[in-house]
C-alpha positions, 0 to 999 in steps of 0.5 A, spaced: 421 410 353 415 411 347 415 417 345 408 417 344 404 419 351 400 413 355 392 416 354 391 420 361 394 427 363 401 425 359 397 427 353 395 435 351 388 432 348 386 431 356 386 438 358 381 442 354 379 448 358 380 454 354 382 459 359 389 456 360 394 460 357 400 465 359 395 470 362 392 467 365 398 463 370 402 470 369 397 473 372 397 469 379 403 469 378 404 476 379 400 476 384 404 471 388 411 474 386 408 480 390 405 475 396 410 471 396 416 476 397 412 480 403 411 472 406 417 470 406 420 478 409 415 478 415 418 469 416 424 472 417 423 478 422 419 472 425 425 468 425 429 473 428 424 476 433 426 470 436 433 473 438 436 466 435 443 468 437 443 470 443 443 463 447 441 456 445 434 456 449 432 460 443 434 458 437 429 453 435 432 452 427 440 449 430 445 449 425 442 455 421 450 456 419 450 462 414 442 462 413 442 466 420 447 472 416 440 477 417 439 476 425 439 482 428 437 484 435 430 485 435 427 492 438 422 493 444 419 500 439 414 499 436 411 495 441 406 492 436 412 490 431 411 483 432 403 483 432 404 486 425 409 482 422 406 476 424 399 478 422 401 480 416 405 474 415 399 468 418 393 472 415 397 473 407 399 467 407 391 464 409 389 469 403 394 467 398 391 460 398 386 460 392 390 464 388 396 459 389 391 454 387 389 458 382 395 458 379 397 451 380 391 449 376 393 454 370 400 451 370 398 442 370 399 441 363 406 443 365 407 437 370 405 431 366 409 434 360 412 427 355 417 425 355 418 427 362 426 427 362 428 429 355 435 432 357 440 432 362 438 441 362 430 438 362 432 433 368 435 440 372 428 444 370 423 439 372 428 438 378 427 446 379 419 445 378 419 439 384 422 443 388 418 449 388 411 445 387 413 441 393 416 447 396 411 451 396 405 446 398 409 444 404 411 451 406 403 452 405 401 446 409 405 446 415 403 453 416 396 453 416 397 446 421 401 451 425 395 456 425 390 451 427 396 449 433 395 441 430 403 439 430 401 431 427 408 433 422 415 430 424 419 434 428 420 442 429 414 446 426 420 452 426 426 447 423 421 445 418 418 451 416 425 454 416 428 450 411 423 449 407 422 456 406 430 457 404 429 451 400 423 453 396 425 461 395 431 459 391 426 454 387 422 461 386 428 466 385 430 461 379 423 460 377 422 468 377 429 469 374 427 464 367 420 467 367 420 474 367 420 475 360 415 470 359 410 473 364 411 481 362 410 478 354 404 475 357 401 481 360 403 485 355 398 481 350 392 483 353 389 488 357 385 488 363 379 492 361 377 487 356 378 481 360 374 484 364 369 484 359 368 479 355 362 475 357 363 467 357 359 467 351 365 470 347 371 467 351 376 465 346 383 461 348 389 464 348 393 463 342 399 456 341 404 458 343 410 453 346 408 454 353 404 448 353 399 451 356 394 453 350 390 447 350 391 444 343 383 442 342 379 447 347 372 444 349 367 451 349 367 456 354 363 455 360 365 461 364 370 467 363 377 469 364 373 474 369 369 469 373 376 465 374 380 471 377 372 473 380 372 466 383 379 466 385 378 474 388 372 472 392 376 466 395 381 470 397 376 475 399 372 470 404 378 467 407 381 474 409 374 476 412 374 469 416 382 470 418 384 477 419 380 478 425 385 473 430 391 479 428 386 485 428 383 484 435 377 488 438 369 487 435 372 483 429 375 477 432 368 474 432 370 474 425 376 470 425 371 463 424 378 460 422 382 461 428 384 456 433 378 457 438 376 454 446 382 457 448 378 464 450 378 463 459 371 467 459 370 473 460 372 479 465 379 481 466 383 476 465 377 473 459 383 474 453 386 467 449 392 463 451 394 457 447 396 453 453 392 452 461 396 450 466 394 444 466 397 443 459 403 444 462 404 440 468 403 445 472 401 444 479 397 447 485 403 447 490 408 450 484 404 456 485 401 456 492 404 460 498 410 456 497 412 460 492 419 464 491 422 468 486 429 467 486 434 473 483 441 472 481 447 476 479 454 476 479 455 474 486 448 475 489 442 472 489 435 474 493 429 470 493 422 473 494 414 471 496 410 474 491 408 480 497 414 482 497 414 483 490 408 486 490 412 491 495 416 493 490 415 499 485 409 497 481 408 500 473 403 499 469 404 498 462 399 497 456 401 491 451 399 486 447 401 479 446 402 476 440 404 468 438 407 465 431 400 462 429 398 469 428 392 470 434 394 477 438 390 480 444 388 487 444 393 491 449 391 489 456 394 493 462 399 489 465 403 491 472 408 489 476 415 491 477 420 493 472 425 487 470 431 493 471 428 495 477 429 487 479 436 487 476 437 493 481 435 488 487 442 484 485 446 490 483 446 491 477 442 498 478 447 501 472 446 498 465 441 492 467 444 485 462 440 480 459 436 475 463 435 468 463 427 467 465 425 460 467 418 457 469 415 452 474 413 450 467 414 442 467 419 441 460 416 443 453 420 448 448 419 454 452 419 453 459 425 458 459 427 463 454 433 468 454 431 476 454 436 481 451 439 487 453 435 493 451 429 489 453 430 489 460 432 496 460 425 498 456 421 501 462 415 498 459 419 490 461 416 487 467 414 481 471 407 481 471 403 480 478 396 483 475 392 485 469 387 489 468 386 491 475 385 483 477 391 478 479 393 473 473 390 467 473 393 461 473 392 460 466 395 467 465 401 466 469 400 466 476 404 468 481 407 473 475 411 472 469 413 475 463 410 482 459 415 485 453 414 490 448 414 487 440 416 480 444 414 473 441 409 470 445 412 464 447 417 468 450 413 472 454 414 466 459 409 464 465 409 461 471 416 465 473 421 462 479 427 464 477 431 470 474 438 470 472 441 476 470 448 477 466 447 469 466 452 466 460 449 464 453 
C-alpha cells in the first residue's frame, strides 16, 4: 500500500476548517456521553416494561441469553412511568441528532486517516470506530423510522434496535474509556466564556497537536466556535419543539409537527390517537357484533359472558394514559369497566388473583396477545374497558372491551378482548 495518500479526503490538506480540533469534538462529545447514557438507560426500562420474561408472547428480542441480566418485573406505580421513560428516550433521542451530526463532522478527518490499517492494534482501533460510527447511525436510523411507524428494515424493529444498542455501548464504553484523558485535556485548554466571545473575524485554529483533527492548512474563518455550537443548539432546540409535544399531551401536542399524525379519530370522546384502526388489523363486524362473548378460564373453570353482562359487573373508573414505543402518549383519558381481579374472582381466584393471558379477535400481528403479571391484575386501577370518557369505546379503540394498565406499554393494553385466562402457563 503507497504510503502517499491518493488526492481526495485521504489527505490532511482536503480538510481546511479552522474550527476542527479537540474542543470543538470534546464538547459534543461530552454532551453525547451525557445523552447517550440517559438513551440507553430509559431503552432498557423500555425493554423490560415488556416483562420479556414472563412468557414468549412477550419477549420481542428471543435468545437475549445474558444480556436480559437487569429484567425486573415491571411496576403499575407510578402510573405514568412508561409515558416518562419513553418520552424521554424518543424525544432525547430526536433532539441529539444534530449534536450527533455535529460531532460526526468535527471527527471526519479521523475516518479517512492514511494508511487505513497500520498495525494489527490500528486494525483493532479502526474496527472499534466502525462499529461505534455504524452503531450509532443505525441505533439512530431505525428509531427514528419507528417514531414515524415507517417498518421498511428487515425483520424485528425490537431485535434489531436490541442488538445494536449492545453492540454500539460496548463500542461507545471503550471509545469513552481511551478517550477521556484527551476529552478532559481538551476542555481544560479553553474556557467557555471566551469561545463564547470570539467573534468570526478573531476565530483561530486550535493548535497541531497528533489528534489529526487541527487542520494542517486551515482556510480563514467564515463563522466561529460560537455560531457552530449556536447552530448545532438551535437545531436541537428546534427539533425538541417540534417532538416533545407527541410525549407531553395537552394544548402542545399541536406542536409535535414531527409525530406520526392521521391517526387522531376526530373529536369527542373517543377523539385520542391510535396507531392501528380496526380495519388495519382484520378486524370484522361480526367479531365485535351481539355475537360476541368474553370467555374467563381458571384452573377448572370457564365462564363466558355478553358484554351486557359485563356491564352488569361492578363498574370502576380509573384515570390513565396510553403510551407506545414511537414516544406518542395521550393524556389521562377516564376509562371504566370492571377490575381484571374482579373478573379473576368470577372463576375462583378471589384471594391473590395470578397473572392473565389476554387474546384479542385481532386477525394475527405481533400483539394480538400479550401476557400480564401478577401485580398487574391486582393493581385496582387494571381493568377491561367497556367505556371511556363516559361514552362506549369505538371499534378503533377497542370495542367490545379491552385492556387498560397502569405504566403499561401500549401495545400491551390489548384491544378487541375475547378471552381472559388467568393462571394460564408461560
Amino acid at each position: 500500500m503507497p504510503s502517499t495518500p491518493p488526492p481526495g479526503p485521504a489527505r490532511p490538506s482536503f480538510w481546511r476548517s479552522p474550527l476542527r480540533g479537540p474542543w470543538l469534538t470534546s464538547v459534543f462529545g461530552l454532551v453525547l456521553l451525557v445523552g447517550i447514557t440517559v438513551l440507553f438507560v430509559t431503552g432498557l426500562l423500555s425493554y423490560a416494561a415488556y416483562n420479556p420474561d414472563l412468557a414468549p408472547g412477550n419477549d420481542q428480542t428471543p435468545e437475549k441469553g445474558w444480556l436480559g441480566f437487569y429484567l425486573f418485573s415491571w411496576p403499575t406505580n407510578p402510573y405514568w412511568l412508561y409515558r416518562l421513560t419513553q418520552g424521554v428516550h424518543v424525544t432525547l433521542g430526536v433532539v441529539l441528532i444534530p449534536i450527533l451530526l455535529g460531532k460526526l463532522w468535527s471527527v471526519v478527518p479521523k475516518l479517512f486517516s492514511w494508511p487505513p490499517l497500520r498495525s494489527p492494534s490500528h486494525a483493532l482501533e479502526r474496527l472499534s470506530v466502525l462499529l461505534l460510527v455504524g452503531g450509532v447511525l443505525f441505533e439512530f436510523v431505525t428509531g427514528v423510522l419507528n417514531i414515524q411507524l415507517h417498518y421498511i428494515f428487515p425483520g424485528s424493529f425490537y431485535t434489531l434496535h436490541f442488538y445494536g444498542a449492545w453492540v454500539f455501548i460496548g463500542a461507545f464504553i471503550v471509545h469513552i474509556a481511551f478517550r477521556i484523558p484527551t476529552m478532559t485535556k481538551a476542555l481544560r485548554s479553553r474556557r467557555w466564556r471566551t469561545v463564547l466571545r470570539t467573534p468570526t473575524a478573531r476565530t483561530e485554529p486550535e493548535p497541531a497537536d497528533d489528534t489529526g483533527l487541527v487542520a494542517p492548512d486551515p482556510a480563514p474563518p467564515t463563522t466561529s466556535r460560537r455560531g457552530v455550537l449556536g447552530l448545532v443548539g438551535a437545531g436541537s432546540l428546534g427539533l425538541l419543539i417540534v417532538t416533545a409535544g407527541q410525549s407531553i399531551g395537552g394544548s402542545l401536542r399541536k406542536t409535535a409537527l414531527l409525530a406520526p399524525h392521521g391517526q387522531e379519530p376526530g373529536t369527542g370522546p373517543n377523539g385520542f390517537q391510535i396507531n392501528k384502526t380496526a380495519a388495519d388489523v382484520g378486524i370484522r363486524a361480526r367479531d365485535i357484533g351481539p355475537a360476541w362473548r368474553l370467555t374467563v378460564r381458571g384452573p377448572g373453570r370457564e365462564v363466558a359472558l355478553t358484554r351486557a353482562q359485563v356491564l352488569a359487573l361492578p363498574q370502576h373508573v380509573a384515570g390513565l394514559p396510553i403510551a407506545c414505543v414511537e414516544g406518542w402518549s395521550t393524556d389521562d383519558q377516564d376509562w371504566s369497566g370492571v377490575r381484571l381481579a374482579d373478573l379473576a374472582a368470577l372463576v375462583g381466584l378471589r384471594q391473590s388473583p395470578p397473572g392473565v393471558f389476554v387474546e384479542s379477535a385481532q386477525r394475527g400481528g405481533t400483539f394480538s396477545s400479550t401476557h400480564l403479571r401478577d401485580n398487574q391484575v391486582r393493581d385496582p386501577r387494571s381493568l377491561l374497558a367497556l367505556r371511556v370518557n363516559g361514552a362506549d369505546l369505538s371499534p378503533d379503540h377497542g370495542y367490545p372491551a379491552r385492556i387498560i394498565v397502569p405504566a403499561n406499554p401500549g401495545v400491551h393494553n390489548t384491544k378487541w378482548v375475547t378471552r381472559l385466562t388467568f393462571g394460564a402457563a408461560q
